[in-house]
C-alpha positions in Angstrom: -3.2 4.5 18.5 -1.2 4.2 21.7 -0.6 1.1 24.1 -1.3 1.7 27.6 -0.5 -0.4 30.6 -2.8 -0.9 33.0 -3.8 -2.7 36.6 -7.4 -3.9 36.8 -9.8 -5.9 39.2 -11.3 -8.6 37.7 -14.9 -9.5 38.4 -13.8 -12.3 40.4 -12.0 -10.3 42.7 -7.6 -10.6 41.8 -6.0 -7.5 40.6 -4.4 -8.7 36.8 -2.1 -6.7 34.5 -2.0 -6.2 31.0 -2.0 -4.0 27.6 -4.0 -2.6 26.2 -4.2 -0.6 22.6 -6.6 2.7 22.1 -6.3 6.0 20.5 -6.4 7.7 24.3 -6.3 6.7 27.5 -10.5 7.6 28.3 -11.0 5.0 25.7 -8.8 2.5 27.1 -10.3 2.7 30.2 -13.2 2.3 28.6 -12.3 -1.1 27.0 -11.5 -2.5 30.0 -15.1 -1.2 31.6 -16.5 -3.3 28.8 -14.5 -6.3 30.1 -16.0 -5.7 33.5 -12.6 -4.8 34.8 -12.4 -1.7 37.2 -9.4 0.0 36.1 -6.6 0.5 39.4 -3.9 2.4 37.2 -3.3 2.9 34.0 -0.9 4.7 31.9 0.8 4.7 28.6 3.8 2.4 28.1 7.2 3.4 27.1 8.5 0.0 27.4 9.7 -0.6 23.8 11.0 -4.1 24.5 8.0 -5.4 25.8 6.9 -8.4 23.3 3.4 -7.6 23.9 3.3 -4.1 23.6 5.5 -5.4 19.9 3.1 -7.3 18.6 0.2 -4.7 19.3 2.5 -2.0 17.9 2.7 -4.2 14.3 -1.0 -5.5 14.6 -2.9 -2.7 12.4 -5.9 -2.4 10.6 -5.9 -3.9 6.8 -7.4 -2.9 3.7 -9.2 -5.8 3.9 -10.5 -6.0 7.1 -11.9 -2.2 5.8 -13.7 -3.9 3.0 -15.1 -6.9 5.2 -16.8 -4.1 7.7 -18.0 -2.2 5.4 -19.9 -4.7 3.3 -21.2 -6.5 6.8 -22.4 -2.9 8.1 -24.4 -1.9 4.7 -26.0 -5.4 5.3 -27.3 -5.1 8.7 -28.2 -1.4 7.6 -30.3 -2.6 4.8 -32.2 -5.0 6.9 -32.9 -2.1 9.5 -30.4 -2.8 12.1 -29.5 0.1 14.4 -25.8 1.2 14.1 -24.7 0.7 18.0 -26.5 -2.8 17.6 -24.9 -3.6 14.1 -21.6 -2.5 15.4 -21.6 -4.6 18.4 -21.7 -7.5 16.0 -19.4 -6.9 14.1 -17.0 -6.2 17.2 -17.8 -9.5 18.4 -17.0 -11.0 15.5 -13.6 -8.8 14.6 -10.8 -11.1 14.9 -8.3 -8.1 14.6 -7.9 -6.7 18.5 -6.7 -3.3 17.4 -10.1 -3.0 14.9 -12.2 -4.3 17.8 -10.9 -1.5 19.8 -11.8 0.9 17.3 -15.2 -0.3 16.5 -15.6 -0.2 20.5 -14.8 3.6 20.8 -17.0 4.6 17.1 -19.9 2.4 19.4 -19.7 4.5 22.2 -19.4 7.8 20.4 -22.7 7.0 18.6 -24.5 6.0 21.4 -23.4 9.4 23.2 -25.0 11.2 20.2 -22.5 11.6 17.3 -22.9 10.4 13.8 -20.9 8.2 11.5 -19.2 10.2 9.6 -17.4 12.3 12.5 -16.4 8.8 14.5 -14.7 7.5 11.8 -13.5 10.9 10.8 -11.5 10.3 14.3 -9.3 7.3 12.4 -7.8 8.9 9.2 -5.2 6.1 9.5 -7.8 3.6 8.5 -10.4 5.2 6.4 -9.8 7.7 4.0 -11.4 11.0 3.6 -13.8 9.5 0.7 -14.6 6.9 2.3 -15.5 9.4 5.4 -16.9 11.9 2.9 -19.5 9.2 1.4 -20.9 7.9 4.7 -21.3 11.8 5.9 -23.1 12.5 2.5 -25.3 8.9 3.1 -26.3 10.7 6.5 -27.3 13.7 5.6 -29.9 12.8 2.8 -30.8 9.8 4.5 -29.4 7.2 2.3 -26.6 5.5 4.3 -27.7 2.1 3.3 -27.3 2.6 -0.3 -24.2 4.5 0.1 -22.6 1.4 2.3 -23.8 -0.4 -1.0 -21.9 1.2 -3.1 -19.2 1.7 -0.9 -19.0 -1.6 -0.5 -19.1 -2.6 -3.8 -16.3 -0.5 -5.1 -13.8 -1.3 -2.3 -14.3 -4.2 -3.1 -13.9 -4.3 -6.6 -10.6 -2.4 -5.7 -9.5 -5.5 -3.6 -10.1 -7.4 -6.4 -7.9 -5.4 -8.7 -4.9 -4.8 -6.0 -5.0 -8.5 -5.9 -4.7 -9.3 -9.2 -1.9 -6.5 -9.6 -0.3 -7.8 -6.4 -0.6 -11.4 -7.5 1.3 -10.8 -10.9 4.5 -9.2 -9.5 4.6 -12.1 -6.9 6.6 -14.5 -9.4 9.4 -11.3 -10.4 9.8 -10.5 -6.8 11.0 -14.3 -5.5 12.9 -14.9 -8.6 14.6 -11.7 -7.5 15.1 -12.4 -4.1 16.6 -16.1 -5.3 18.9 -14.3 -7.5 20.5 -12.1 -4.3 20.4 -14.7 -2.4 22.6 -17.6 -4.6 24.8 -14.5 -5.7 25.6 -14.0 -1.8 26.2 -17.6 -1.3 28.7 -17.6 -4.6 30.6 -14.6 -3.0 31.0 -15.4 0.6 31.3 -19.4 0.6 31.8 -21.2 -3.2 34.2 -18.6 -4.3 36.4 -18.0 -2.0 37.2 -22.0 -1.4 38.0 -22.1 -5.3 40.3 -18.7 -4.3 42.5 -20.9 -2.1 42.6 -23.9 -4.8 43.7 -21.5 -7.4 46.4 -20.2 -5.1 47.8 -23.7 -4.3 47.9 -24.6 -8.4 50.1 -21.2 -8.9 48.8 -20.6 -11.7 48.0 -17.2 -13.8 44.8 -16.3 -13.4 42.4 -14.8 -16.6 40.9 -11.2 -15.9 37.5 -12.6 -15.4 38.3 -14.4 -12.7 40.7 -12.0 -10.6 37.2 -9.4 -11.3 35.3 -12.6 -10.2 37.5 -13.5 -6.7 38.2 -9.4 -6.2 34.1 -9.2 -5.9 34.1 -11.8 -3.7 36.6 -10.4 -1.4 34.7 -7.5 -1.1 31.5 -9.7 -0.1 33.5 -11.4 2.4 35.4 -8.3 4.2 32.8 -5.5 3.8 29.7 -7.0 3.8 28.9 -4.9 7.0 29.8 -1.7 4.5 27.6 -2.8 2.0 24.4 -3.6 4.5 25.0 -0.3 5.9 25.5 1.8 2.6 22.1 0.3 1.5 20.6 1.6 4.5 22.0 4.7 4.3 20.8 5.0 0.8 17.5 4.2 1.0 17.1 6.3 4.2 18.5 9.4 2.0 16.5 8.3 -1.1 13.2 8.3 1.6 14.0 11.8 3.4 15.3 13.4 -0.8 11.5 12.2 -2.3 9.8 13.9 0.6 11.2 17.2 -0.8 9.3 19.3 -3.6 11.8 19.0 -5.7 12.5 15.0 -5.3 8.9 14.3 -4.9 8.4 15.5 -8.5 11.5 14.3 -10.2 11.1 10.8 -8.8 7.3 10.6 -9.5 8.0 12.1 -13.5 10.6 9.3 -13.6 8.4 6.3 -12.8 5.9 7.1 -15.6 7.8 7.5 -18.2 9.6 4.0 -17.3 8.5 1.5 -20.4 5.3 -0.2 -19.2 5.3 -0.3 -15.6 5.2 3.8 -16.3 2.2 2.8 -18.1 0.9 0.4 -15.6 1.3 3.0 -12.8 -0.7 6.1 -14.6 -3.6 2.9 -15.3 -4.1 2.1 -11.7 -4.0 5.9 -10.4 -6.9 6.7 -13.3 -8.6 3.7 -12.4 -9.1 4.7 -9.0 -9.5 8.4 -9.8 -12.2 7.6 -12.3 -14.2 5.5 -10.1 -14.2 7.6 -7.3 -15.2 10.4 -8.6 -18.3 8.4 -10.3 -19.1 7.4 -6.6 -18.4 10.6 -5.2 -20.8 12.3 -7.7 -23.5 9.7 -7.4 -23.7 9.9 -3.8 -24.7 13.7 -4.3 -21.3 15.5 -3.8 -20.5 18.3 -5.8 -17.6 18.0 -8.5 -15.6 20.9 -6.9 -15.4 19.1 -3.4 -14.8 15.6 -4.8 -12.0 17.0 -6.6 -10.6 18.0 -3.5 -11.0 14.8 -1.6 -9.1 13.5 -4.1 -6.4 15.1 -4.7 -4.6 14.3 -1.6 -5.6 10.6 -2.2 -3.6 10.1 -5.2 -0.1 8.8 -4.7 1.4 10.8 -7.8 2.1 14.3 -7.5 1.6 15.3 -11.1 -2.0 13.8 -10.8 -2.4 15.9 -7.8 -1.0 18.9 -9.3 -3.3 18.4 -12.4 -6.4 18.0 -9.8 -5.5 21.4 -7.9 -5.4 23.5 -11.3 -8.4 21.3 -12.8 -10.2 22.2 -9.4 -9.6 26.1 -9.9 -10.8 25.9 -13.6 -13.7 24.5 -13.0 -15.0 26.7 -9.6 -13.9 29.7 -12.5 -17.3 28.0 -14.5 -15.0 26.7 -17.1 -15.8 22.8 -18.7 -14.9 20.0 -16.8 -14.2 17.9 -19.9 -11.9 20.9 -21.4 -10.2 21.5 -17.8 -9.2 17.7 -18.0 -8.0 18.0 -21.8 -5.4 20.5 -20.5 -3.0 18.2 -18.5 -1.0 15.7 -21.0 -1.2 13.2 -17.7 -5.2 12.2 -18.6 -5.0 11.1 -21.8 -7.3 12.2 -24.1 -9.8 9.6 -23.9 -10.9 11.2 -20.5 -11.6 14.7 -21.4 -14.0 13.1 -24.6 -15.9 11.1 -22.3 -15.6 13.9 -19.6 -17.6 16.6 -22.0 -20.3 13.4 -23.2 -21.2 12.8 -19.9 -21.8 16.8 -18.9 -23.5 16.6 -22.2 -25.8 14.2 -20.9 -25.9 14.9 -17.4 -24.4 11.2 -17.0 -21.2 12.6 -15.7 -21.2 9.6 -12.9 -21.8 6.9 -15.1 -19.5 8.2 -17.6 -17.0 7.9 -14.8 -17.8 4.5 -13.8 -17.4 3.2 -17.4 -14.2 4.9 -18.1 -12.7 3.3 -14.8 -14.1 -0.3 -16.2 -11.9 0.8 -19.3 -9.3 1.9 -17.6 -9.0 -1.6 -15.4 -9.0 -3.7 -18.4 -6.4 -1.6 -19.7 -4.2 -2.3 -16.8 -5.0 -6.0 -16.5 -3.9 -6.2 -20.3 -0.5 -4.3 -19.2 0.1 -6.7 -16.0 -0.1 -9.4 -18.5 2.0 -7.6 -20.4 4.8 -6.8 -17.6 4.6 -10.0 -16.5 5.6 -11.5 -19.9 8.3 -8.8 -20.6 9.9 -9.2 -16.9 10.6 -13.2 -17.4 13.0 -12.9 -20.3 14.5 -9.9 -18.8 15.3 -11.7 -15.8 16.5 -15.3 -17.9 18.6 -12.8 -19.8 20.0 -11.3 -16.8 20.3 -15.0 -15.0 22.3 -16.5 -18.2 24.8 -13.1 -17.5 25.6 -14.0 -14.6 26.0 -17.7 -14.6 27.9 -17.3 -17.3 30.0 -15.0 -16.0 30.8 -17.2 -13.3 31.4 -20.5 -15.5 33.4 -19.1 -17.3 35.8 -17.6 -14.4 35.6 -20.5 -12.4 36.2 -23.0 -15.3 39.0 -21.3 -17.4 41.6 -21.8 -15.1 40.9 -25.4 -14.3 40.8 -25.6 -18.3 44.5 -23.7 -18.7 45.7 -25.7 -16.3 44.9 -28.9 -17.9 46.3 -27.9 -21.1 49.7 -26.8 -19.9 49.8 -30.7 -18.2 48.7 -32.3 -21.7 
């Protein structure tokens, strides 16, 4: 998406000014045409400083606001609502601009004679190739409304669980962010008043406290250092994991870390598992719905697994035997794996493993959650101690060598 300036007559007859955001300028122009606003100029902006072109530039599309227009859409689709007509509603009633302007350009390539599937196929940023897959397999065998369905029904089952997830790492992450912030205050303000008090005693000061006031220093003078040295690093970190070599050692790393290792190979099978089921159900063969997915999962062992398992299986070996190959599945997927080709239940086997798999993960969020708050009391009593006992041993020399 790009924000373009523009100059344009109103219907009442004074020329206005404005932004406005589209993926191209043919499409901006025709927002505005929909506004009834004949377009003098227009052109893209460059002014990064402009507060309106800001808040456009930040204003995306959300996961949610994915999982709201999909379940709306399957319903006007079920009751027999034409796609132009059932996207002009839910334009209307899109509070997100940006979306608006994207269900405004799908609308008009529709009405010119495209499908679905290739519109939204034009917006990778906000739906993902199986989501675009499914809607071009509901087209072409005629069963878009079930497929919005089920669609919607599994994104939003995923809400659900991203919420939940989300929700228990809320607690950890502001007890953190308390715990940087008080430690910053200590450095740069309380400690370095007690500093000057110690100085004006003249007394000899323990080795916890010199460590204490010689941190504090540091916070004081080079704070600028250490703002920019984080920076740096995480910049570094970013543009290392991005290479073949970082990519892997960093994604290796994270699983095997006790339980949130754990948690993070639950959610990626979770999603894999239920996908697939959907992908399957929805008539698409295994082969391609391997493909779709591999690029969709955000670990790059899983995605290396799903590229060999892919070339297995087009070879006409077992899918379940293909999967009990790669120590990342765990064994309980190649088992149900071979039932369901057994059976020829492959999809529902799918769907039950991924209802497995997500109780499974809720039990280790629980889990995490409970391990994480005496980790951090632990870490909490550390540190206050430390600085209790520095700040209070000199006062308590002091009033010794008086007595």
């Amino acid at each position: 998406m790009a924000i373009f300036q523009y100059k344009a007559r109103n219907p009442d007859g004074p020329i206005v000014s404005g932004l406005v955001d589209a993926p191209s300028q043919d499409v901006a122009i025709r927002l505005l045409h929909e506004k009834r606003m004949f377009v003098v100029s227009i052109h893209e902006s460059k002014d990064q400083f402009n507060l309106q072109a800001i808040e456009l530039y930040f204003k995306r599309v959300s996961f949610s606001d994915i999982v709201n227009f999909t379940r709306q859409l399957s319903t006007m689709v079920v009751a027999g609502l034409a796609l132009p007509d059932a996207l002009t509603i839910l334009r209307s009633q899109t509070t997100n601009k940006v979306f608006a302007d994207v269900l405004v350009d799908i609308e008009h390539q529709i009405v010119g004679g495209g499908n679905l599937g290739d519109s939204l196929a034009k917006y990778p940023k906000y739906f993902s190739p199986t989501y675009i897959a499914l809607v071009r397999a509901g087209e072409s065998s005629g069963t878009l409304d079930q497929v919005l369905t089920r669609l919607a029904e599994t994104m939003e089952s995923q809400r659900e669980f991203r919420g939940k997830v989300s929700g228990a790492m809320i607690y950890p992450v502001i007890i953190l962010i308390a715990m940087v912030a008080v430690v910053f205050v200590m450095m740069t303000v309380v400690v370095p008043q007690l500093t000057g008090l110690y100085k004006d005693m003249n007394i000899q000061l323990p080795m916890t406290t010199l460590i204490l006031i010689g941190i504090s220093q540091f916070f004081v003078h080079f704070w600028w250092l250490m703002i920019l040295g984080t920076a740096g690093l995480i910049v570094g970190f970013r543009n290392w994991r991005r290479t073949t070599v970082g990519e892997h050692m960093v994604d290796a790393m994270i699983l095997k870390i006790p339980i949130f290792g754990e948690l993070q190979k639950k959610i990626i099978l979770v999603e894999f598992t239920r996908t697939l089921g959907m992908l399957i159900t929805s008539g698409i063969h295994i082969l391609e719905g391997l493909q779709i997915l591999k690029n969709s999962l955000g670990n790059v062992l899983f995605r290396d697994a799903i590229g060999e398992i892919a070339k297995k299986v087009e070879k006409g070996f077992p899918l379940g035997d293909s999967f009990g190959q790669f120590p990342v599945f765990p064994p309980i997927v190649s088992q149900m794996m071979k039932v369901g080709e057994e059976t020829g239940k492959l999809d529902d086997t799918l769907l039950k493993l991924s209802r497995y798999f997500q109780t499974e993960s809720e039990n280790l969020v629980k889990g995490l959650t409970a391990a994480i708050e005496p980790v951090i009391m632990v870490i909490l009593g550390v540190g206050v101690g430390f600085i209790v006992i520095s700040v209070i041993t000199p006062i308590y020399n002091l009033s010794s060598q008086i007595k």
